[in-house]
C-alpha positions in Angstrom: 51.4 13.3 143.4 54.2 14.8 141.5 55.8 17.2 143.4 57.7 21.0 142.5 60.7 21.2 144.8 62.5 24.6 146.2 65.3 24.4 148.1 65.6 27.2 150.8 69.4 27.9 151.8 70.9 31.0 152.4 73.4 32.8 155.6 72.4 31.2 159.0 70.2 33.8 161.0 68.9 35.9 158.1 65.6 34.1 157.9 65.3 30.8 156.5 63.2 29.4 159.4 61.1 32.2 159.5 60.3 32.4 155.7 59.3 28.6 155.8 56.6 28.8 158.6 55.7 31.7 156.7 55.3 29.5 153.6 53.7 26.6 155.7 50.4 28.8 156.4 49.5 28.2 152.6 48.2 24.7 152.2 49.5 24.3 148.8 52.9 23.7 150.9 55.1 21.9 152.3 57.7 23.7 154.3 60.6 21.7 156.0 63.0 21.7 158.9 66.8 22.1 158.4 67.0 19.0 155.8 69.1 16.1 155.8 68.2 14.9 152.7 70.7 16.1 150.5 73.7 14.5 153.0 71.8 11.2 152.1 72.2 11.7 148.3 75.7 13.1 148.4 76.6 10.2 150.8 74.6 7.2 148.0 75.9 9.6 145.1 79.6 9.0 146.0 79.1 5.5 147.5 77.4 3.9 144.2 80.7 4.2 142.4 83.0 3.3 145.2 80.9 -0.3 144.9 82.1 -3.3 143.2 79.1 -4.5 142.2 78.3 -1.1 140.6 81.6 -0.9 139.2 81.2 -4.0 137.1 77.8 -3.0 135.2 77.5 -1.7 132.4 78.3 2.3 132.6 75.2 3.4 131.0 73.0 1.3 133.0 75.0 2.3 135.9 74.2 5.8 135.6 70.5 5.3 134.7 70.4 2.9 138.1 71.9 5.2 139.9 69.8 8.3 138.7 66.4 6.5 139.6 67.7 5.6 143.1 68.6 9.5 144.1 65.4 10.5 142.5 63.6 7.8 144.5 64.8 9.2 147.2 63.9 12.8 146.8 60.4 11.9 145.8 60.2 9.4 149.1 61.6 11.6 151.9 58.6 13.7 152.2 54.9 12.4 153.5 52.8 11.0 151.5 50.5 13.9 151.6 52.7 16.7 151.4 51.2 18.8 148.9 52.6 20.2 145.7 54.7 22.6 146.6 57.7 21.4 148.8 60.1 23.5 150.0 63.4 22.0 151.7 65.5 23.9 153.9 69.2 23.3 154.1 72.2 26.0 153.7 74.1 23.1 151.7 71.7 22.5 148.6 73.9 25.2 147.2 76.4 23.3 147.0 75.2 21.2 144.8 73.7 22.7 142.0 74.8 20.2 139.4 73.2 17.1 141.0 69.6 18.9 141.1 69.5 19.9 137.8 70.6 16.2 136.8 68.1 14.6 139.2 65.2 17.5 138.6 65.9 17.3 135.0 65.8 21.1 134.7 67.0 24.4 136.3 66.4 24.1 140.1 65.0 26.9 142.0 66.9 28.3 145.5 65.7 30.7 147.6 68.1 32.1 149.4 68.1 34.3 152.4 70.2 36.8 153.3 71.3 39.3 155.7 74.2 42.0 156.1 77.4 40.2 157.2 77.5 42.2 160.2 74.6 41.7 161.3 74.7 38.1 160.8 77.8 37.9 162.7 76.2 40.0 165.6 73.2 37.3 165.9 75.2 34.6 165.9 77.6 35.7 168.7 74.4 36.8 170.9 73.7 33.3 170.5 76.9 32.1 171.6 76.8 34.4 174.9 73.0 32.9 175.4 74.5 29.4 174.7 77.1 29.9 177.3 75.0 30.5 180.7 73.7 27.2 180.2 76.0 25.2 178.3 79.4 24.8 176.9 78.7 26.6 173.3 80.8 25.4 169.6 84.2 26.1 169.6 85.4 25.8 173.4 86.5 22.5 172.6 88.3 22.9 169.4 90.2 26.0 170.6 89.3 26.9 173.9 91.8 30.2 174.4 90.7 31.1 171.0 87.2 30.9 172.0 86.8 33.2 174.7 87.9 36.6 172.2 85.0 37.9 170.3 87.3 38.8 167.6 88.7 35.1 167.2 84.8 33.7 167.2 84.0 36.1 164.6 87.4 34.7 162.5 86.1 31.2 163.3 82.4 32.0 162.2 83.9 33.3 159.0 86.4 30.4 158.3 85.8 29.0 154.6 86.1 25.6 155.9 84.2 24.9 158.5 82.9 28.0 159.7 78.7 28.5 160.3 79.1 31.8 158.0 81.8 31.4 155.9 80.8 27.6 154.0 77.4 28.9 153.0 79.1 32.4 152.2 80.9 31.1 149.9 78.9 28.3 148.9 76.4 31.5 147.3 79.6 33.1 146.1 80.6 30.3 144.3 76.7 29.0 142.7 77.0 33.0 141.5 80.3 32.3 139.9 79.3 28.9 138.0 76.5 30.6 136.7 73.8 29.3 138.7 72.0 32.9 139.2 69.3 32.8 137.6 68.1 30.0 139.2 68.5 32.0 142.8 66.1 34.2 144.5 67.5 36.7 147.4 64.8 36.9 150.3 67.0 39.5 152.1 66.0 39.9 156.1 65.6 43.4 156.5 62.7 43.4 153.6 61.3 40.2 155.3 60.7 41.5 158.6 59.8 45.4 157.3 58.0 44.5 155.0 56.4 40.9 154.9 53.9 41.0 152.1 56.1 42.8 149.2 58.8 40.3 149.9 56.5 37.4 150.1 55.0 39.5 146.8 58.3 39.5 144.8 58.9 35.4 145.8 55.9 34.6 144.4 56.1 36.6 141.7 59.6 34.5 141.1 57.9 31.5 141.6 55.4 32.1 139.2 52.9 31.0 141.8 49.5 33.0 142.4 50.0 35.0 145.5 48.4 33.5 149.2 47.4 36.2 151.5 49.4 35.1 154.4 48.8 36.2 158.4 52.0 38.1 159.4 50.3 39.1 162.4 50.2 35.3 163.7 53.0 33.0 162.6 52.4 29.5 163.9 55.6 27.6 164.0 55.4 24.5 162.4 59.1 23.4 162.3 60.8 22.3 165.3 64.5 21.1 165.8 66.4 20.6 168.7 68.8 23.4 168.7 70.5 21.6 171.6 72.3 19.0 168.4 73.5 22.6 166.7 74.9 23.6 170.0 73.5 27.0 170.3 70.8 28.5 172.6 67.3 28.7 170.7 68.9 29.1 167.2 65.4 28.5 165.7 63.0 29.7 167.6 61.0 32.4 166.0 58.4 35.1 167.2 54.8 35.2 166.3 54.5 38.6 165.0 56.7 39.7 161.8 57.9 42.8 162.9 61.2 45.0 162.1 64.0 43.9 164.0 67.1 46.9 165.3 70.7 46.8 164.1 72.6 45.0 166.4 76.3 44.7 165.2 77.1 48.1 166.9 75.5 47.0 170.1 77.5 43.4 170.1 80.8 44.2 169.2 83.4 47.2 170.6 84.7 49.4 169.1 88.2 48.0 169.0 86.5 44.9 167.3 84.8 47.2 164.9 88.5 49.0 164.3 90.1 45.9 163.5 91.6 44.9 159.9 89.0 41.7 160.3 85.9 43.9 160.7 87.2 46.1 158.0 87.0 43.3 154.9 83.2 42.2 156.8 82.4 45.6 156.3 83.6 45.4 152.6 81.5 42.1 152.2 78.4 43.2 154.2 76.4 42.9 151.2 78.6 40.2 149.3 75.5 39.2 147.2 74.9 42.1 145.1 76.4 42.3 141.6 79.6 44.8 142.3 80.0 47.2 139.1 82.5 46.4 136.7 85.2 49.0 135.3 84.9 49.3 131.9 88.5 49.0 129.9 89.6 51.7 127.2 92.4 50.0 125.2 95.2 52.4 124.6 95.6 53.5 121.0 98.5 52.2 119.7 101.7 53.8 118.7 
């Protein structure tokens, strides 16, 4: 069966797992897990030129070689009886833009979740105080003073490098910037959990997909992972009901964390996604 793909990325805990066990009660798809798949095309991507046998064919063919491979591999990862629809979760198919369009031939479609920076940054450290009665949570090790100041978690959740929200920040920030769009569809939290069937509405809509009268009331959760390998206390586990779901950030953080210069620029970027308005330019007549 040929298959439509969607790749579901987005801020961690604004969603994503939520949406896709949503998606999952329509049988016309296939919802995933957090993916590994695109690792695995990056990692053959980068390896097929780094390989002297590869090296030494013909360039053209090489290419052609190599695109059947990756697409091979996209079309194999899924069972055999996934349905038409698929729709594969990972916060780093953003990042890659350029290789779908070249393996889908065409545009590809993200769906992308989001959530106010804040209150991101509020779910994820309730996570890391849950994570800590029971275990030793991410960071300790790589900067254990560092890791015991709310303040410096927050600046190592944010880090562009490495940290959980600030790669797939930017990683939106950037598809945005190298015109990629159009080819994105914001499924922001807030409208998710108020109000389930116009967001699910407007995605559909996007999809250009005929609209599936989903149970809100009763979310089954199809996709399991072992939150234990992401280091943090029941990172994934969703509730049954879609229901509204209180500001936080206010609750989490002091307010001498909330008065610092840090939470000052979050508060700027809150809504990062949103297209800021440009000031318009009067050129000055000239002498």
């Amino acid at each position: 069966m040929k298959h439509n793909y969607y790749f579901v990325c987005g801020l961690p805990r604004s969603g994503s797992t939520l949406l896709c066990n949503i998606l999952a009660q329509n049988s016309a798809f296939y919802a995933t897990a957090t993916s590994g798949l695109i690792g695995m095309l990056v990692s053959v991507r980068n390896a097929w030129d780094a390989t002297a046998p590869m090296q030494a064919m013909p360039r053209e063919a090489s290419e052609e070689a190599k695109l059947r491979v990756l697409r091979a591999m996209l079309g194999a990862y899924y069972p055999e009886q996934a349905p038409e629809h698929v729709f594969d979760k990972s916060r780093v198919w953003l990042g890659y833009p350029e290789l779908l369009e070249w393996l889908l031939g065409e545009r590809p479609k993200f769906i992308v979740t989001v959530r106010d920076l804040d209150e991101v940054l509020a779910s994820i450290e309730q996570r890391w105080r849950a994570t800590a009665a029971r275990r030793m949570p991410p960071f300790v090790n790589e900067r254990p003073v560092a890791a015991f100041s709310a303040l410096e978690r927050v600046s190592q959740y944010l880090d562009s490098a490495a940290g959980v929200v600030g790669v797939p920040m930017n990683m939106i920030r950037d598809a945005l910037a190298r015109g990629y769009g159009d080819c994105m569809h914001f499924v922001e939290f807030d409208q998710l959990t108020d109000n389930p069937k116009r967001a699910m509405q407007g995605l559909y809509e996007w999809l250009e997909l005929d609209y599936y009268d989903h149970d809100f009331d009763n979310v089954e959760q199809v996709t399991v992972e072992d939150d234990f390998h992401h280091g943090f206390h029941e990172l994934h586990n969703i509730r049954r009901a879609v229901k509204p779901v209180p500001y936080k950030a206010e609750d989490v953080f002091t307010d001498e964390i909330r008065e610092a210069p840090l939470w000052k620029q979050i508060v700027e970027l809150r809504r990062f996604w949103e297209p800021k308005k440009k000031e318009r330019r009067h050129r000055g007549a000239r002498d």
